[in-house]
DRENFI-338816 format. One line per 3 residues: number of its first residue (from 1); their letters; for each residue x, y negated, z of C-alpha. Coordinates in Angstrom, 3 decimals. Layout:
# DRENFI-338816
NUM> A> X/Y/Z  ...
***
This chain:
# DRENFI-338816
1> XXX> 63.835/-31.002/55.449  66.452/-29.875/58.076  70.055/-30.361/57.321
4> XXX> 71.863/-27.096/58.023  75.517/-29.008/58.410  76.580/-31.824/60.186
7> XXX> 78.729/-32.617/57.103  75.541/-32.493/54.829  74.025/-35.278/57.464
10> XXX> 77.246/-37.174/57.286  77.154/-36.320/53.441  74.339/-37.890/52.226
13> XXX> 74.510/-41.372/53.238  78.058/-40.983/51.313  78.805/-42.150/48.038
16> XXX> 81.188/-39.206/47.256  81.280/-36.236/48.727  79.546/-32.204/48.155
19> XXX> 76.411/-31.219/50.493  75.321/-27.794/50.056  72.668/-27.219/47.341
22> XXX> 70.210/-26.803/49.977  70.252/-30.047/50.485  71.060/-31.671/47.655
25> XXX> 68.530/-29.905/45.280  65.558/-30.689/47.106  66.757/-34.592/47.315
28> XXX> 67.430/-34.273/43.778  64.185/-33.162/42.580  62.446/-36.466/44.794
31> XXX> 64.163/-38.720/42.633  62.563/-36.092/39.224  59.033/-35.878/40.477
34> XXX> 59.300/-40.244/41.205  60.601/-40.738/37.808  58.749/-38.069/35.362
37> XXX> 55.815/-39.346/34.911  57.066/-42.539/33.781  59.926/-41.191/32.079
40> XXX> 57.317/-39.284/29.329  54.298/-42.015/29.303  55.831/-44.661/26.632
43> XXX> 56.783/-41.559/24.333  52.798/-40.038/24.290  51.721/-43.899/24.422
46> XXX> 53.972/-44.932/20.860  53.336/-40.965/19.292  49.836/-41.344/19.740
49> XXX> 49.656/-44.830/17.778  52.586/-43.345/15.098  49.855/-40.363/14.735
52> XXX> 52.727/-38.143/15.141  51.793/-34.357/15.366  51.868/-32.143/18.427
55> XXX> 54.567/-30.013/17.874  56.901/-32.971/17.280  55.370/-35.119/20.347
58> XXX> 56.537/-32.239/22.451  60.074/-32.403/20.623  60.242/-35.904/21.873
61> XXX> 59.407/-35.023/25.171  61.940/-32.773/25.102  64.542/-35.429/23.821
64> XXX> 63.591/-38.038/26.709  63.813/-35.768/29.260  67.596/-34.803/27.498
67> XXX> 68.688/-38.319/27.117  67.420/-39.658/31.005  69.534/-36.548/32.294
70> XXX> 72.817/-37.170/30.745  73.014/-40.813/30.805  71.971/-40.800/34.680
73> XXX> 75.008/-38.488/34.832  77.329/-41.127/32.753  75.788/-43.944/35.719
76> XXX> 77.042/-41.464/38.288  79.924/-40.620/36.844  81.306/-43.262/34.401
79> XXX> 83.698/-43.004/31.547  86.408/-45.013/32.353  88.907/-46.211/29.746
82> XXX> 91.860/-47.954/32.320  91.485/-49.729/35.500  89.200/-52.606/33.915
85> XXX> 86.824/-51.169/31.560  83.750/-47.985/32.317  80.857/-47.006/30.728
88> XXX> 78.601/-46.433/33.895  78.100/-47.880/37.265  79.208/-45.014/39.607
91> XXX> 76.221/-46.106/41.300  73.116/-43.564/42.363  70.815/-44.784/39.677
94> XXX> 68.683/-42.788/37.099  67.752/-43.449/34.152  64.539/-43.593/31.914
97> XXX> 62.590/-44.204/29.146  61.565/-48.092/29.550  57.824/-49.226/29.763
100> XXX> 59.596/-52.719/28.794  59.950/-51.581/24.746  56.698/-50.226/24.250
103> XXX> 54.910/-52.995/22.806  57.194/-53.182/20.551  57.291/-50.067/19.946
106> XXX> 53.827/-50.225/18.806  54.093/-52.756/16.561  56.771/-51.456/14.735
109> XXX> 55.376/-47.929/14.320  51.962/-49.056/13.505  53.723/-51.445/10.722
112> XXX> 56.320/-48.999/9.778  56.299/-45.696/11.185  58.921/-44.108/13.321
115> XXX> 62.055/-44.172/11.366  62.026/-48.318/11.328  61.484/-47.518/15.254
118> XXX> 64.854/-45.660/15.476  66.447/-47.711/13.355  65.305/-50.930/15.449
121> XXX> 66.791/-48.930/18.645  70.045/-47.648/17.138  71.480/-51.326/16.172
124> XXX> 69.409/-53.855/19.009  71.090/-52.038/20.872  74.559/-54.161/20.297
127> XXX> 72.770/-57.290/22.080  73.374/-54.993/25.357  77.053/-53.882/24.430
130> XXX> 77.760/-57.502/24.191  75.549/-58.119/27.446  77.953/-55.683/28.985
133> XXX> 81.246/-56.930/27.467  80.075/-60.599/29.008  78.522/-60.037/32.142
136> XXX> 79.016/-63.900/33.295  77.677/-66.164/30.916  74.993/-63.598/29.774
139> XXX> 73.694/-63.950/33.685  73.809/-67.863/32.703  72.074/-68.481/29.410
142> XXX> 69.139/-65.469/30.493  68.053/-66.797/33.480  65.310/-65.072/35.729
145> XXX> 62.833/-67.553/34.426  63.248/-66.384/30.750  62.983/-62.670/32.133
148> XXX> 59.767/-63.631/34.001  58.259/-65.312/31.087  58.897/-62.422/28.747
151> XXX> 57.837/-60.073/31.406  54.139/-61.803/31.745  53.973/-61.149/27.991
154> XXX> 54.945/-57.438/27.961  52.682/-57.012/30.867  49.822/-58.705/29.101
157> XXX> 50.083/-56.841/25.920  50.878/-53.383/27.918  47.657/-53.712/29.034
160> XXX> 45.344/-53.954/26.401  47.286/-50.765/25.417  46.279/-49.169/28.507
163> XXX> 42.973/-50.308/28.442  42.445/-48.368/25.095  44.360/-45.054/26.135
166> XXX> 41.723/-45.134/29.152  38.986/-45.749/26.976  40.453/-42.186/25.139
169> XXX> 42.724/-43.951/22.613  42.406/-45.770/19.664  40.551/-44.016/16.819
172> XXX> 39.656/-40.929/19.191  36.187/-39.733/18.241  34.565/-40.320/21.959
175> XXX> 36.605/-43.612/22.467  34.522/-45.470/25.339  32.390/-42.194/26.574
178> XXX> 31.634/-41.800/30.117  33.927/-38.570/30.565  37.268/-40.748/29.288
181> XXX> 36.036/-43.351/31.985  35.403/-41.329/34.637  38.708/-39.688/34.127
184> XXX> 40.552/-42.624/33.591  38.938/-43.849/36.663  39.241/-40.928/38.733
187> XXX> 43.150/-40.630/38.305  43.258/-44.715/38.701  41.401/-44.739/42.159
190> XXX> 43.757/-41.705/43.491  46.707/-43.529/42.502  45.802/-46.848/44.686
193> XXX> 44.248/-44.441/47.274  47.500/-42.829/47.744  49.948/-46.122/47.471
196> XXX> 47.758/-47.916/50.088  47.207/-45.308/52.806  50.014/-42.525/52.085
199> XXX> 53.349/-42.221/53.393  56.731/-40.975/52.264  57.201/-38.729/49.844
202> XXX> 53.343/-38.825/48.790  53.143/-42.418/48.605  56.347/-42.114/46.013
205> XXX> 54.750/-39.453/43.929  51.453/-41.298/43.625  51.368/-41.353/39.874
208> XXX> 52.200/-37.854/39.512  49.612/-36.715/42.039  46.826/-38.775/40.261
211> XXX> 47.934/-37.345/36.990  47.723/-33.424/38.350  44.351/-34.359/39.791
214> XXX> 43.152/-36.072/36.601  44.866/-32.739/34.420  42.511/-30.869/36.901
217> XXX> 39.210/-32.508/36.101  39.951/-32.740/32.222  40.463/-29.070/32.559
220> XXX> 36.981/-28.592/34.454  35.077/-30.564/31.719  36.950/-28.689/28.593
223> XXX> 38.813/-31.653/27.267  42.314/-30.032/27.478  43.757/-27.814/24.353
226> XXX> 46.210/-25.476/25.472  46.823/-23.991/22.385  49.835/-25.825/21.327
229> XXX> 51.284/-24.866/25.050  50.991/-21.157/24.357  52.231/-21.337/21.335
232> XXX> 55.451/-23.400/22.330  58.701/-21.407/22.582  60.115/-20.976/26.024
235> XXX> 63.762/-22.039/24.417  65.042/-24.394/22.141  67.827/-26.874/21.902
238> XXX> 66.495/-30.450/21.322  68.063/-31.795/17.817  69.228/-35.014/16.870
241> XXX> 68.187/-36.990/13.556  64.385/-35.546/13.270  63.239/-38.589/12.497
244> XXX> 66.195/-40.543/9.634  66.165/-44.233/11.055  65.487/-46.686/8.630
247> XXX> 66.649/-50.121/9.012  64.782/-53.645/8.860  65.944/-56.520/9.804
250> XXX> 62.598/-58.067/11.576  62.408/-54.283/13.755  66.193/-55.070/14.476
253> XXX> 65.850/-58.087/15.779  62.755/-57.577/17.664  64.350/-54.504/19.512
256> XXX> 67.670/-56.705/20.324  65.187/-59.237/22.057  63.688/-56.781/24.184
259> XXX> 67.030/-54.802/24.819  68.660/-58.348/26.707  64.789/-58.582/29.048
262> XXX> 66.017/-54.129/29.643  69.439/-55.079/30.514  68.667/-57.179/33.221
265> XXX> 66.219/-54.863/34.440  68.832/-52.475/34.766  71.379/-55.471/36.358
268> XXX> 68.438/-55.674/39.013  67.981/-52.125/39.840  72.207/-52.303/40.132
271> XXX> 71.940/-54.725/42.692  68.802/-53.553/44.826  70.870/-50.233/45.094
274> XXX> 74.093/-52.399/46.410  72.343/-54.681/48.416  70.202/-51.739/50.193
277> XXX> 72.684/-49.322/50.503  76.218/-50.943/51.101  74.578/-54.359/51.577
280> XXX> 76.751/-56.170/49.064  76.273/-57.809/45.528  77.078/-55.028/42.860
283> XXX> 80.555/-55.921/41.243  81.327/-57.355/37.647  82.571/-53.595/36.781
286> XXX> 79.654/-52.203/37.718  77.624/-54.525/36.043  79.240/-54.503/33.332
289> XXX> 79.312/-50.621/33.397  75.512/-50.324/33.857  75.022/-52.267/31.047
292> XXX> 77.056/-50.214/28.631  75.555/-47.295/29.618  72.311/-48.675/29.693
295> XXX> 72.859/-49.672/26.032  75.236/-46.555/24.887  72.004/-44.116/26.364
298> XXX> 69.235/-46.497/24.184  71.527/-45.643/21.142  71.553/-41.700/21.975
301> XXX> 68.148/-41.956/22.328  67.797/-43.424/18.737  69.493/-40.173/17.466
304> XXX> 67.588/-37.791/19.595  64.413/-39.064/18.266  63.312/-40.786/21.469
307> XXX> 63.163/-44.379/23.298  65.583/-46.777/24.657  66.634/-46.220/28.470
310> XXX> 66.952/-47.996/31.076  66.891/-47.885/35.490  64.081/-47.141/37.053
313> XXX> 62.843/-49.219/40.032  61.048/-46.338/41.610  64.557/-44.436/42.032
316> XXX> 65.774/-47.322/42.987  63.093/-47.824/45.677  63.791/-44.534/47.103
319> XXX> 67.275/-45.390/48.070  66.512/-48.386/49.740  63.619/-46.464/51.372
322> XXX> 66.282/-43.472/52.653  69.396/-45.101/51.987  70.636/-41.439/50.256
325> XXX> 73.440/-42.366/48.098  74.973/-39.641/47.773  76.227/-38.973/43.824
328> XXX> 75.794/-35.479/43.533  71.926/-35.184/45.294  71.305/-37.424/41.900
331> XXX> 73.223/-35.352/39.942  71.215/-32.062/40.836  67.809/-34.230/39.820
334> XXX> 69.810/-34.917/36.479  70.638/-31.405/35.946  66.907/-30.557/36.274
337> XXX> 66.105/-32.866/33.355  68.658/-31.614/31.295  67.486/-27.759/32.106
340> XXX> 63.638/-28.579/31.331  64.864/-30.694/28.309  65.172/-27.066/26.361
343> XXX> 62.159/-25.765/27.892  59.507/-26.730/25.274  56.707/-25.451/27.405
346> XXX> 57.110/-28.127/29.552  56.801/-31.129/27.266  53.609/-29.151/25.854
349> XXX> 52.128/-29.277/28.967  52.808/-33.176/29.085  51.862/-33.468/25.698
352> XXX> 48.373/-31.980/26.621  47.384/-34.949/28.375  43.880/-36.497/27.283
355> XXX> 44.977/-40.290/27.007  42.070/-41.193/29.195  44.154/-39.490/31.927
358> XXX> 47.193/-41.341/30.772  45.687/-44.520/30.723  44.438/-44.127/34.237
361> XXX> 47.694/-43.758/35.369  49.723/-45.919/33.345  47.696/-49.144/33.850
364> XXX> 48.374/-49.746/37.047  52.561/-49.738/36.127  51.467/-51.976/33.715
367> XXX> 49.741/-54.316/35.950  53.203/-54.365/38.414  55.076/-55.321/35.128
370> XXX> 52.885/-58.408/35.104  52.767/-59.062/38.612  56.709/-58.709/38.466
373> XXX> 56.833/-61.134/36.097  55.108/-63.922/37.847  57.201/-62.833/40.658
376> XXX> 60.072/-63.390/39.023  59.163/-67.102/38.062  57.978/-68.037/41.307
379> XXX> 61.751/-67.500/42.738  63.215/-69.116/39.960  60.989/-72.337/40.982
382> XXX> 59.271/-74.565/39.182  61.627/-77.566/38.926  61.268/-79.752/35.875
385> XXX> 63.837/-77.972/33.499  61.793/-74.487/34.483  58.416/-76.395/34.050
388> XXX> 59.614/-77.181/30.685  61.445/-73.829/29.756  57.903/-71.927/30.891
391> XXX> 55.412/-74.782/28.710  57.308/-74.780/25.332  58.215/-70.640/25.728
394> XXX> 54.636/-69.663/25.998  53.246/-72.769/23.964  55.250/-72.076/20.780
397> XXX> 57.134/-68.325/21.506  53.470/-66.599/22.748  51.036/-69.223/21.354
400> XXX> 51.908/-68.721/17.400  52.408/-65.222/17.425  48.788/-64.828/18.463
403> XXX> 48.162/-66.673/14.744  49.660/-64.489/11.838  48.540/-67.137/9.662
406> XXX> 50.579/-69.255/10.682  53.572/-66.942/10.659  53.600/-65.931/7.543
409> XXX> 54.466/-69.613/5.703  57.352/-69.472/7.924  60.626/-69.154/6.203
412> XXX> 61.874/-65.454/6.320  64.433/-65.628/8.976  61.307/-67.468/11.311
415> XXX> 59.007/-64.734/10.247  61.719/-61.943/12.479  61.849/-64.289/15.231
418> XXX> 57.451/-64.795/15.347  56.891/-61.050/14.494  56.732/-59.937/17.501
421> XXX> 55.408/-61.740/20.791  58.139/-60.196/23.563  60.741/-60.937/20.870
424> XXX> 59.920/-64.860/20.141  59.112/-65.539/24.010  62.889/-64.352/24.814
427> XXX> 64.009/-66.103/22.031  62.251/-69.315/22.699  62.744/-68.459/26.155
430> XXX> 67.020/-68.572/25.776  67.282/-71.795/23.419  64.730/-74.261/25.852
433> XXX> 66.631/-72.727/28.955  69.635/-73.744/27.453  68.793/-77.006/26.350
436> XXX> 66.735/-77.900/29.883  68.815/-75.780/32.777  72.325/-75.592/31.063
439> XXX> 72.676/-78.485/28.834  70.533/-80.730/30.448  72.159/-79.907/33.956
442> XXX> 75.644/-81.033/32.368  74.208/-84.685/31.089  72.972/-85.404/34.414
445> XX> 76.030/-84.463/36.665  77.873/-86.728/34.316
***
């Protein structure tokens, strides 16, 4: 792409400033095409096992795309109430539906349909607001070996869900044919093809390339239905409150677990985009402002009938890659959400997806998630307050949800912690990290 002004050049690498939309839109729409794919997947993944129609799958769609848009512009462009206090980072960073909640996402809509789902969003939620209000000691008591223990267990239940959606998904009638694997394997083996030997901008847009390529072949062999494409309007306003939330207390507390292991996700995209681009630790306000809007855009997801939010590393990625900071080259990517948010034509095409294609593509993000994970522990270290943290978390938070059995003589209260596995391995995770690395720490430097 040439830059037609030496301002634009100068522009770019610039927090603040206005490069022509020649520029801008095309930089924009790198940071769209890196994030789309995984923007939509968890929303087919959790309406597929809700059994939720088509027309309303593609009103979901249309949501996500809505929500990622505006609360990327609130991270751009906080809302600031004084000198001390913002809801945003006024960082570069865009925003997403997160991979992180869909296991337990799955749960809960297999156990209790959607509205428990949106109900569990709309109040776990708070955990974050808190997060945000105390930045310090919430960095303290979740340290990055609780994160990396709880992301091993999303990563190992994520993929027995991808496993299934490349099988065809559960219940379909050809579940385990040889077309759903050769299309789930088709899209799988472009993907790695084009992350190992492609450059740039193709080697971003992997997952979106083997997805088109997959879409291609499904369309060969007669496995796509556009019917419910054609007959989707061109334009219509997403609406809020489709779906009423209900409220339970073990869906509550199983989304707050989850929303802490997203917050820091999104404090770690924060500072890979400082560190890369100014080469500084993010600040405590932006932190802190990241958080809340991290949080505040989970809860508007809730009412517009989609999933929580949070940063995406691939955006992320892409600034450390360029080092384009520039606010308003995001901003023009946001926009584009936010126009093909009332386009329900294309969330139909999304929608149309044979989950063998899906699957192809989403289980090799879920195999990063667990490879991040035992990243993620390995810096931490194994010293002998970690050793213990890691034993007892997946010993007693992972190893007795596996028996529901034994979970369901456990008093009530138990019974929210255990029901989900992400849930109790944060939970475990937290209480043995404060005992061994905070606690612990204290009696010995006495």
């Amino acid at each position: 792409m040439h830059l037609k002004r030496s301002s634009d050049q100068e522009l770019i690498y610039q927090l603040d400033g206005r490069p022509s939309l020649g520029v801008a839109v095309p930089l924009g729409l790198q940071h769209v095409l890196a994030m789309f794919t995984g923007n939509l997947a968890p929303i087919l993944i959790v309406a597929g096992i809700a059994g939720v129609p088509m027309e309303e799958r593609v009103l979901m769609i249309q949501c996500a795309m809505l929500v990622s848009g505006l609360t990327t512009f609130v991270q751009l462009y906080p809302i600031k109430f004084g000198n001390k206090f913002q809801i945003g980072a006024g960082l570069p960073i865009v925003m997403g539906t997160a991979f992180a909640f869909v296991p337990t996402l799955s749960t809960i809509a297999a156990a209790y349909g959607l509205p428990a789902v949106f109900g569990g969003i709309l109040v776990g939620a708070i955990v974050e607001i808190i997060m945000g209000l105390l930045i310090k000691p919430s960095q303290k008591i979740i340290s990055p070996v609780v994160i990396g223990a709880v992301l091993v267990t999303i990563g190992i239940k994520l993929l027995g869900i991808g496993a299934n959606y490349f099988a065809g998904g559960v219940g379909a009638a050809d579940f385990g044919s040889w077309e759903n694997l050769f299309l789930g394997s088709t899209v799988f083996l472009a993907i790695i093809l084009l992350q190992h030997f492609a450059k740039g901008m193709l080697k971003v847009v992997a997952i979106l390339i083997g997805l088109v390529v997959g879409f291609i072949m499904a369309i060969l062999m007669g496995k796509v239905d556009f019917t419910p494409v054609l007959n989707a309007n061109w334009f219509m306003l997403p609406m809020p409150l489709h779906f009423k939330p209900e409220f339970r207390i073990d869906a509550i507390v199983a989304f707050a677990a989850v929303y802490i292991v997203s917050g820091l996700e999104t404090l770690g995209n924060t500072s890979g985009i400082t560190m890369a681009a100014f080469n500084r630790e993010a600040t405590a306000s932006e932190n802190s402002g990241a958080l809340l809007a991290d949080a505040i855009g989970s809860q508007l997801a809730g009412l517009f009938n989609c999933m929580p939010n949070t940063a995406f590393g691939q955006n992320a990625g892409i600034i450390a890659m360029t080092k384009v900071v520039n606010k308003f080259c995001i901003a023009t990517g946001a926009a584009v959400l936010v126009l093909a948010s009332v386009m329900p034509k294309v969330g139909a095409i999304f929608a149309a997806l044979p989950s063998s294609v899906l699957g192809g593509a989403v289980i090799t993000v879920f195999g990063m998630i667990l490879v991040n994970g035992f990243k993620m522990i390995a810096q931490a270290g194994f010293s002998e307050g970690n050793v213990k943290v890691l034993s007892i978390t997946f010993a007693v938070g992972y190893g007795l949800t596996a028996v529901t059995e034994i979970i369901g003589k456990f008093p009530t209260f138990l019974q929210f912690v255990f029901g989900d596995a992400v849930a109790s391995v944060c939970i475990v995770g937290m209480v043995t990290n404060i005992a061994f690395n905070l606690i612990g720490k204290k009696k010995q430097t006495r």
